[in-house]
N, CA, C and O atoms as a MOPAC input file, in Angstrom:
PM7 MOZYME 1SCF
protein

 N    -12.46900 1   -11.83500 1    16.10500 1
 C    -12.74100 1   -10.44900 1    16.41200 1
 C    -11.63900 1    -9.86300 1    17.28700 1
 O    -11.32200 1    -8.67400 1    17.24600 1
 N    -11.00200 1   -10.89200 1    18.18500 1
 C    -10.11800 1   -10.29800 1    19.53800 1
 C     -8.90400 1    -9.90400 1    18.46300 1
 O     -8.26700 1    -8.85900 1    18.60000 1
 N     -8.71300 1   -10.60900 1    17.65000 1
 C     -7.31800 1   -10.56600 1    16.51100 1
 C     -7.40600 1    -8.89300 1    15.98900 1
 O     -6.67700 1    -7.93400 1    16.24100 1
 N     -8.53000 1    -9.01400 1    15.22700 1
 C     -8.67900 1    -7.50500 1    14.54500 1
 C     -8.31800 1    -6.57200 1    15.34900 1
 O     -7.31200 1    -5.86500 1    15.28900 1
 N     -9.41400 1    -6.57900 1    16.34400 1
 C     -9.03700 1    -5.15500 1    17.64700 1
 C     -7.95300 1    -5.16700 1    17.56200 1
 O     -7.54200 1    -4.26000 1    16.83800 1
 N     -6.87600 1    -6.06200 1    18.14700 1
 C     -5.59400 1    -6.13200 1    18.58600 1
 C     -4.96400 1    -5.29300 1    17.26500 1
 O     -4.46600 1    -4.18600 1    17.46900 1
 N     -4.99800 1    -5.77300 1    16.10600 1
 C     -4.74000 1    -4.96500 1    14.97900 1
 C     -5.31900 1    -3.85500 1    15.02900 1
 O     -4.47900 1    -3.01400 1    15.35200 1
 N     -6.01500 1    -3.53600 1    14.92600 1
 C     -6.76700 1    -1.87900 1    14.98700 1
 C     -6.12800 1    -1.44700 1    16.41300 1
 O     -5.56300 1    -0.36700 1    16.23800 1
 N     -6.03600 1    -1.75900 1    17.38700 1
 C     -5.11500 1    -1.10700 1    18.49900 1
 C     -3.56400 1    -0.27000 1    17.89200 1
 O     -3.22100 1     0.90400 1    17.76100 1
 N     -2.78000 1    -1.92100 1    17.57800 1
 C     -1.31600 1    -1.76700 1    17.18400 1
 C     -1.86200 1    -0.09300 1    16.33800 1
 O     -1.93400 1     0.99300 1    16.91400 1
 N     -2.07400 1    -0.27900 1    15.34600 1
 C     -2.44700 1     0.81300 1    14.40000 1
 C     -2.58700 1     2.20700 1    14.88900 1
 O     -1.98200 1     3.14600 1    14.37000 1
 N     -3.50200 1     2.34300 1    16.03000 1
 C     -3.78900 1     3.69600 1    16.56900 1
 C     -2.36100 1     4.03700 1    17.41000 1
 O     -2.45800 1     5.21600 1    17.75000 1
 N     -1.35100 1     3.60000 1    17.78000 1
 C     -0.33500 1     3.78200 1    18.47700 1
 C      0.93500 1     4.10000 1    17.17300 1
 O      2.02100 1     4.66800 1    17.28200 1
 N      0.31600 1     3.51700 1    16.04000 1
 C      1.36400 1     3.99700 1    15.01200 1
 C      1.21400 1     5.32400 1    14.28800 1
 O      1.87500 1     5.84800 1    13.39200 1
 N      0.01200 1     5.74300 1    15.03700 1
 C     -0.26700 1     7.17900 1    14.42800 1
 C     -1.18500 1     7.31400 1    12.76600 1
 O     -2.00100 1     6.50100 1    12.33000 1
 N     -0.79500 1     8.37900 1    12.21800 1
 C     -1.21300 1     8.75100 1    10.89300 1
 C     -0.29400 1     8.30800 1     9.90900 1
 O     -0.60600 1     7.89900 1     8.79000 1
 N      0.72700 1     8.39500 1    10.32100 1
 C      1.84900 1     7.83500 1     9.50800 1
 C      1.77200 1     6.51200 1     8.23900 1
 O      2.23500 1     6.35000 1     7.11000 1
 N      0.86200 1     5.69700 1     9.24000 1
 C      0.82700 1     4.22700 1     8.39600 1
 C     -0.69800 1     4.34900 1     7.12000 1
 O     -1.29100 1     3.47400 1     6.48800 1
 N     -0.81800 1     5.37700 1     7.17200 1
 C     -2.58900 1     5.60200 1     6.43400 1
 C     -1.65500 1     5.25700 1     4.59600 1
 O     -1.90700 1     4.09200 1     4.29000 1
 N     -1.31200 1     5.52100 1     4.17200 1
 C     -0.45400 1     5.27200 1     2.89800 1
 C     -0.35500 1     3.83800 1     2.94500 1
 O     -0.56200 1     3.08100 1     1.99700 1
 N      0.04700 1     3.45300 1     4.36100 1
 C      0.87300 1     2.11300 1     3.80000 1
 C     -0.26600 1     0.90900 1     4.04600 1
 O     -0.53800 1    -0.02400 1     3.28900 1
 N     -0.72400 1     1.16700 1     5.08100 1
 C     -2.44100 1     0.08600 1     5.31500 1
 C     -3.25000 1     0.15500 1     3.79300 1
 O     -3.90000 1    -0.77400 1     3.31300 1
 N     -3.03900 1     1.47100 1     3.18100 1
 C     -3.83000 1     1.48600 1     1.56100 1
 C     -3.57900 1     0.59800 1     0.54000 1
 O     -4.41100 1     0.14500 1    -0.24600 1
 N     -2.00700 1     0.29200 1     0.59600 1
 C     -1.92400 1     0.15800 1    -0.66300 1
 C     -1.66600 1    -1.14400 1    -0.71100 1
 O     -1.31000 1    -1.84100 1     0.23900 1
 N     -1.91000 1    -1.60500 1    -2.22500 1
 C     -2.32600 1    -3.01600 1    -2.65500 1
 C     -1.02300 1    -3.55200 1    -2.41100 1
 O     -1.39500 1    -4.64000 1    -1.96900 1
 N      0.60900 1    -3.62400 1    -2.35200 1
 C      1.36100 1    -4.74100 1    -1.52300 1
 C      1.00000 1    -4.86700 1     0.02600 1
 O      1.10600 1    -6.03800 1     0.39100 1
 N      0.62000 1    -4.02900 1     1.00500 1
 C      0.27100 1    -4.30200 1     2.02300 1
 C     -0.96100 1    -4.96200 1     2.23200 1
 O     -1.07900 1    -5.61300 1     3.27000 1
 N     -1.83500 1    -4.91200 1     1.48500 1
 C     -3.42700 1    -5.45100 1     1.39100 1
 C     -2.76100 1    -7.05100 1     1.25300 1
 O     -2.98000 1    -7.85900 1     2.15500 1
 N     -2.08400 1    -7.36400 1     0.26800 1
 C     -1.85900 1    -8.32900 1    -0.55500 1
 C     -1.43000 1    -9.63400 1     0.83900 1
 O     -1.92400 1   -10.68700 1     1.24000 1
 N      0.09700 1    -8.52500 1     1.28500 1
 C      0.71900 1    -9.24300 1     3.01000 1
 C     -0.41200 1    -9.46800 1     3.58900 1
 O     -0.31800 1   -10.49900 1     4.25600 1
 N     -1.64900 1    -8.90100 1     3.66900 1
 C     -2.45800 1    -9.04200 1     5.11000 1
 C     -3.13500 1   -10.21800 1     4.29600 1
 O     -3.10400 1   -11.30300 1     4.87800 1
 N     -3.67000 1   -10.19800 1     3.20000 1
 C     -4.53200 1   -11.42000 1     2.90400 1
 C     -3.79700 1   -12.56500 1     3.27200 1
 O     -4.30100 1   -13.19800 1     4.19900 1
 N     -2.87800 1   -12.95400 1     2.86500 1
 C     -1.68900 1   -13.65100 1     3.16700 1
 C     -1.45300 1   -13.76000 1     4.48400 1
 O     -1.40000 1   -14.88000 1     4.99200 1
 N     -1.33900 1   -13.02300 1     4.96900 1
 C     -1.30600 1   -13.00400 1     6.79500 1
 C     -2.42000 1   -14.13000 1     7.44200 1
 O     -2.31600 1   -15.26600 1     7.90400 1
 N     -3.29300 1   -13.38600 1     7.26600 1
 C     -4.76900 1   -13.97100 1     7.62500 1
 C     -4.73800 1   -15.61900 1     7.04900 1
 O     -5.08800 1   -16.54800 1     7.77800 1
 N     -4.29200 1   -15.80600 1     5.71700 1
 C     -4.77100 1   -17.38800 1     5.70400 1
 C     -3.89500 1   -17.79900 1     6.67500 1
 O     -4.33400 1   -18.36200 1     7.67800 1
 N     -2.44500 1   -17.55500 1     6.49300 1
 C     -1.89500 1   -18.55600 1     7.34700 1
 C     -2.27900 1   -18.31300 1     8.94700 1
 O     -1.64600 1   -18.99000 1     9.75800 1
 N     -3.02400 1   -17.62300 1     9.31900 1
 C     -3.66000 1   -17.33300 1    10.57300 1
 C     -4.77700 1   -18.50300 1    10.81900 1
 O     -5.06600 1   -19.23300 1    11.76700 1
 N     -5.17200 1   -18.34500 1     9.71900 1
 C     -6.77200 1   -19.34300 1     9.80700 1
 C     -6.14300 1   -20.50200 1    10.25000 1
 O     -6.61800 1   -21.30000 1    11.05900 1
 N     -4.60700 1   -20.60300 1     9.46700 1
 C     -4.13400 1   -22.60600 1     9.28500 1
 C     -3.02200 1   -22.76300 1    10.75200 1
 O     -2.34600 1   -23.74800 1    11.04700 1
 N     -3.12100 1   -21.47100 1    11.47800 1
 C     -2.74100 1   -21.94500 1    13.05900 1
 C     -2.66700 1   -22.85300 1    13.60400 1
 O     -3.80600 1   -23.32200 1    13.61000 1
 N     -1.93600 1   -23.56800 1    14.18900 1
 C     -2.52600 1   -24.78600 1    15.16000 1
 C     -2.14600 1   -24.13700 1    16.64100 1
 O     -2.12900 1   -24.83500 1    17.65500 1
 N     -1.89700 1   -22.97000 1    16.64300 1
 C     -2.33400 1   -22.41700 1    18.10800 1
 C     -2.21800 1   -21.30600 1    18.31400 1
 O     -2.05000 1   -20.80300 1    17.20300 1
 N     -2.19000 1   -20.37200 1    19.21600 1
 C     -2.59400 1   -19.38200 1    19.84000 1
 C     -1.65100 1   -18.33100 1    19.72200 1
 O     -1.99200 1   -17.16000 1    19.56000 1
 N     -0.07700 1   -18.84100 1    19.82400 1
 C      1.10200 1   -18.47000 1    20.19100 1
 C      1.23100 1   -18.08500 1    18.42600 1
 O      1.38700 1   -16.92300 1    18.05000 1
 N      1.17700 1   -18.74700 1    17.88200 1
 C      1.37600 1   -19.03000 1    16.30900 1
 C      0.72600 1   -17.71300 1    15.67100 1
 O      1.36600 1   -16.77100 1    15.20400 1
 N     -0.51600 1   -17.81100 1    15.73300 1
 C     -1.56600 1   -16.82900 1    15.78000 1
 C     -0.64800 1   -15.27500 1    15.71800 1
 O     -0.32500 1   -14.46600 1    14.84800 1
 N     -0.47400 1   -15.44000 1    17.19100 1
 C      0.39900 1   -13.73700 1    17.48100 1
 C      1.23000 1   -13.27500 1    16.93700 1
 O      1.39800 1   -12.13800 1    16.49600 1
 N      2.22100 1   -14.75700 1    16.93500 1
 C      3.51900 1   -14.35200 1    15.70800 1
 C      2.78800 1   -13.57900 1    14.19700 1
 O      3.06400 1   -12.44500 1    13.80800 1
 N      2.26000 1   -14.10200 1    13.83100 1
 C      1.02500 1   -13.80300 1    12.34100 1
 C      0.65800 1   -12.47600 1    12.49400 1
 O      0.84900 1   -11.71800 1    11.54200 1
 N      0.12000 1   -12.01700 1    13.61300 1
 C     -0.25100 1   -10.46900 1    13.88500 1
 C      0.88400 1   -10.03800 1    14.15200 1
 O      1.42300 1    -9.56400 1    13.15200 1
 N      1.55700 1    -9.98500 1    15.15800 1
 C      2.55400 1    -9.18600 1    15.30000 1
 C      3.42300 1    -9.36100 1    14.22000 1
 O      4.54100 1    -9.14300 1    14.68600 1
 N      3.52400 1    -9.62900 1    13.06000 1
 C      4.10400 1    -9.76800 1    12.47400 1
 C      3.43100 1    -8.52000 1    11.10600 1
 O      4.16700 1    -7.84900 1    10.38300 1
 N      2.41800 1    -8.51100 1    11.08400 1
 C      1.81700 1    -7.95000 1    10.11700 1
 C      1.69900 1    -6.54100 1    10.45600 1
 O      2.06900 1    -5.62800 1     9.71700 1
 N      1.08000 1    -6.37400 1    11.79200 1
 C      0.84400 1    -5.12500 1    12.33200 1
 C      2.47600 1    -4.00200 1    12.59200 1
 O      2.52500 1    -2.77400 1    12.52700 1
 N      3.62000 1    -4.96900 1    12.88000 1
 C      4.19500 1    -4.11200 1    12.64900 1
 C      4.86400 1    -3.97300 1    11.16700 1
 O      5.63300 1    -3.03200 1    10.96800 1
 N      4.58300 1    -4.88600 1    10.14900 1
 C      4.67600 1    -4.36300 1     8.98200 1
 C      4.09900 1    -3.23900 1     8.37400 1
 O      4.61600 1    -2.80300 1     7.34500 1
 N      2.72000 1    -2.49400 1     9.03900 1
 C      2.15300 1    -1.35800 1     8.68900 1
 C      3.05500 1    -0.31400 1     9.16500 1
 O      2.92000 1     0.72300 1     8.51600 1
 N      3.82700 1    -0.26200 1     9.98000 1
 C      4.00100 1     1.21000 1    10.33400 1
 C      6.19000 1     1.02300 1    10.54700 1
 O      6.73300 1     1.98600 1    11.08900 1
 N      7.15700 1    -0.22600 1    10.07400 1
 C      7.83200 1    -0.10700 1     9.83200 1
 C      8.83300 1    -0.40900 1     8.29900 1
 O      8.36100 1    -1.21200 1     7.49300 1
 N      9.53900 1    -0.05700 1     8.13000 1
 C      9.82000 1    -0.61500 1     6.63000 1
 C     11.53100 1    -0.85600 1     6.68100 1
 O     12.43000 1    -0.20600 1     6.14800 1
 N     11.57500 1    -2.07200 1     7.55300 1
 C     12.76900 1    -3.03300 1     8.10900 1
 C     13.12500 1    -3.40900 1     7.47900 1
 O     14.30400 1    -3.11800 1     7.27500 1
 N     12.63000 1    -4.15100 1     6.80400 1
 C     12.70100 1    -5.18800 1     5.39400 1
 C     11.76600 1    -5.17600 1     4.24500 1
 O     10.76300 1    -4.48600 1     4.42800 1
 N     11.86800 1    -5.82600 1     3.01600 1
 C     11.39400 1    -5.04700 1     2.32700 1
 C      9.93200 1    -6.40900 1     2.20600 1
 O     10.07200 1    -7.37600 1     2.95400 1
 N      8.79600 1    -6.38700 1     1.38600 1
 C      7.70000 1    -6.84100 1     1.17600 1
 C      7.72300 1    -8.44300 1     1.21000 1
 O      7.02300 1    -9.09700 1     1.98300 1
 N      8.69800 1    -9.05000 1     0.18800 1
 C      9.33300 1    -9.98800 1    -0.02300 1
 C      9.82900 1   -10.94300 1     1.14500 1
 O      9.58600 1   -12.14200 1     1.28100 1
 N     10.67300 1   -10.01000 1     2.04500 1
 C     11.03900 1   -10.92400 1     3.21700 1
 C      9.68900 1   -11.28800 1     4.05800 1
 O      9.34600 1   -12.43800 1     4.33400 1
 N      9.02100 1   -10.16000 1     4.39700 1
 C      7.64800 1   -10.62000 1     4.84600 1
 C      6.85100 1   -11.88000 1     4.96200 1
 O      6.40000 1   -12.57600 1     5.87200 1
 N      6.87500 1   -11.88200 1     3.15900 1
 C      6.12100 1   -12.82000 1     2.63000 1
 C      6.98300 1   -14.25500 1     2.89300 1
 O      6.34500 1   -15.29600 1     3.05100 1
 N      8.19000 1   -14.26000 1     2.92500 1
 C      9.11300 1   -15.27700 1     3.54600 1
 C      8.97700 1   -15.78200 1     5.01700 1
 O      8.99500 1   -16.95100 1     5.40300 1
 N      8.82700 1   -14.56000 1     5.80300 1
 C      8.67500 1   -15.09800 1     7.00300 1
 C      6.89500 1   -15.12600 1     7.51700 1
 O      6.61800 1   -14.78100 1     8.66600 1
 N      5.99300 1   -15.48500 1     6.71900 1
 C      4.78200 1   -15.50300 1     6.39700 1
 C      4.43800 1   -17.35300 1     6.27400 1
 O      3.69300 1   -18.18100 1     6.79800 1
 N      5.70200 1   -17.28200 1     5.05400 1
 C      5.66200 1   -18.85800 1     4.64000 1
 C      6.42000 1   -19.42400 1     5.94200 1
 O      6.17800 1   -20.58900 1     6.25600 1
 N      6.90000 1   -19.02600 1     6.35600 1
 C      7.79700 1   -19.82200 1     7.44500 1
 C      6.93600 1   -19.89400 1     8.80500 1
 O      6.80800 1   -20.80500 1     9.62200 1
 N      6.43600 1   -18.69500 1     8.74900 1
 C      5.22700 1   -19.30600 1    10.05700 1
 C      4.07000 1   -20.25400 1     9.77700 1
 O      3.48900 1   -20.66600 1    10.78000 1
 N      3.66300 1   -20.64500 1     8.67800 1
 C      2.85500 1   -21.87500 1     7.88900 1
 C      3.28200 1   -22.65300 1     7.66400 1
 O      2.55700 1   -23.64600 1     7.60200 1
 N      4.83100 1   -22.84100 1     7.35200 1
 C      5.22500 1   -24.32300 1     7.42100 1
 C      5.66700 1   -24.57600 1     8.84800 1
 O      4.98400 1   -25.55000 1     9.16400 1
 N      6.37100 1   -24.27700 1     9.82400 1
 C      7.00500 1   -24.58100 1    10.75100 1
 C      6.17300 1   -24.58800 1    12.01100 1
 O      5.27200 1   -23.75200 1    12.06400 1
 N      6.36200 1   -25.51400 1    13.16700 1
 C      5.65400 1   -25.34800 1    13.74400 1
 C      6.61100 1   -24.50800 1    15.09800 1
 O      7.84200 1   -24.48300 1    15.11300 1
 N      5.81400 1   -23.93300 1    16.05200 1
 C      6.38600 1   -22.97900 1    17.17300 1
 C      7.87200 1   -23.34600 1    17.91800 1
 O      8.93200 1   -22.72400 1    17.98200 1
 N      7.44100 1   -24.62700 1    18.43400 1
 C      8.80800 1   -25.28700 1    18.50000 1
 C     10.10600 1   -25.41000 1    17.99500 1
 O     11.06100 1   -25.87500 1    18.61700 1
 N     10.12200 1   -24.78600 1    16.33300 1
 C     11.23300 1   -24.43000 1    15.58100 1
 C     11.63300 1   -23.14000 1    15.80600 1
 O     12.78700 1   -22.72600 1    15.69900 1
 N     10.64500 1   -22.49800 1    16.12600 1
 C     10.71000 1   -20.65200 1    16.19700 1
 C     12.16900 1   -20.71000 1    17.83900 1
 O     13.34300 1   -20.34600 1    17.90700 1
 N     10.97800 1   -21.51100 1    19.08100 1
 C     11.76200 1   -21.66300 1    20.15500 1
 C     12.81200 1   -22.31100 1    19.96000 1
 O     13.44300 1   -22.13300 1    21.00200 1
 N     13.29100 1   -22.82200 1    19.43500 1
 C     15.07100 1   -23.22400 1    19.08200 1
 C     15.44800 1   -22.33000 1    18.50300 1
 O     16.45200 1   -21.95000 1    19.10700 1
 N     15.21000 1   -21.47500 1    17.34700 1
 C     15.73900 1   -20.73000 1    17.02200 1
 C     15.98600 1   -19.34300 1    17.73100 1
 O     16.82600 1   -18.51000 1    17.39000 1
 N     15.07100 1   -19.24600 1    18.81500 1
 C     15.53500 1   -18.24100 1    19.82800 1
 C     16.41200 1   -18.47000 1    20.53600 1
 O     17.41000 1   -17.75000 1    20.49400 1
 N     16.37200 1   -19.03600 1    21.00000 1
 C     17.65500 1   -20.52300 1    21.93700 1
 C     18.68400 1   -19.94700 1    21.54200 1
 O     19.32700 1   -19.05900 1    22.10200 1
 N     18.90100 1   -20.58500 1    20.29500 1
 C     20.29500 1   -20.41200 1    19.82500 1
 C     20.78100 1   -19.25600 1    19.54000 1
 O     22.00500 1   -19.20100 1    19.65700 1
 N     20.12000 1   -18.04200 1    19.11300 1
 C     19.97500 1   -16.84300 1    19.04200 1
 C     20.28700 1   -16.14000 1    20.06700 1
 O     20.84600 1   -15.04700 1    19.98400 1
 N     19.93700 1   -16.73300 1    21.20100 1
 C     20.03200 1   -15.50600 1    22.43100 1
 C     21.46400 1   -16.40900 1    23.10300 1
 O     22.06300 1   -15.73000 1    23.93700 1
 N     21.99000 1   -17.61300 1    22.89400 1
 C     22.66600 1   -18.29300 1    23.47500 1
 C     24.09600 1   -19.25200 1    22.60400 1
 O     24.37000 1   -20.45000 1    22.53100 1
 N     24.58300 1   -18.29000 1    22.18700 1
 C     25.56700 1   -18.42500 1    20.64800 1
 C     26.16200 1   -20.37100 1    21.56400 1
 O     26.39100 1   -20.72700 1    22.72000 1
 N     26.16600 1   -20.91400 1    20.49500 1
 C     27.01700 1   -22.33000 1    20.57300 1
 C     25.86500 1   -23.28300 1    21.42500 1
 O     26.29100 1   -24.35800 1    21.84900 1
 N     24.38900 1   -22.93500 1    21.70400 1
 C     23.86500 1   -24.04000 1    22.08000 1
 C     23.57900 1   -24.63800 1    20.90700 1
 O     23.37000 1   -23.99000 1    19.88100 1
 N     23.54100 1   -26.26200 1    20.98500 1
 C     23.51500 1   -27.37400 1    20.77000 1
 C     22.28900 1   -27.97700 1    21.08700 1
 O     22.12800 1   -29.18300 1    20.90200 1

């Protein structure tokens, strides 16, 4: 339930804008998709990535549906610990 709100929050801060895009069947499709790999969490942190990940897919269009669904699969296979190296190295060019 705390998940949804949090989603229905993000949403009211994105305005009217996202009412088109929460409708339609590729975004329905991401959220079903969202949600399993939510269910198959093994924690909390994981979880958020999954929402925040979805919620701001309603109201930006960064990338296109496809990558989504890529970085969807990548939060279901990988566990958090890969994410945190990959920030690492990201924020810190040449760590090792």
């Amino acid at each position: 339930m705390q998940t949804l709100h949090d989603v229905t929050q993000r949403f009211e801060t994105l305005g009217d804008q996202i009412d088109e895009r929460i409708q339609s069947e590729e975004y329905l499709a991401l959220v079903r998709r969202a949600f399993r790999a939510w269910d198959r969490a093994d924690t909390g942190e994981k979880r958020r990535y999954v929402v925040n990940l979805i919620s701001n897919a309603a109201g930006t269009r960064l990338c296109s549906d496809d990558v989504l669904r890529l970085f969807i699969d990548w939060l279901d296979l990988y566990h958090e610990a890969h994410f945190a190296a990959i920030r690492e190295t990201y924020r810190n060019p040449g760590t090792t």
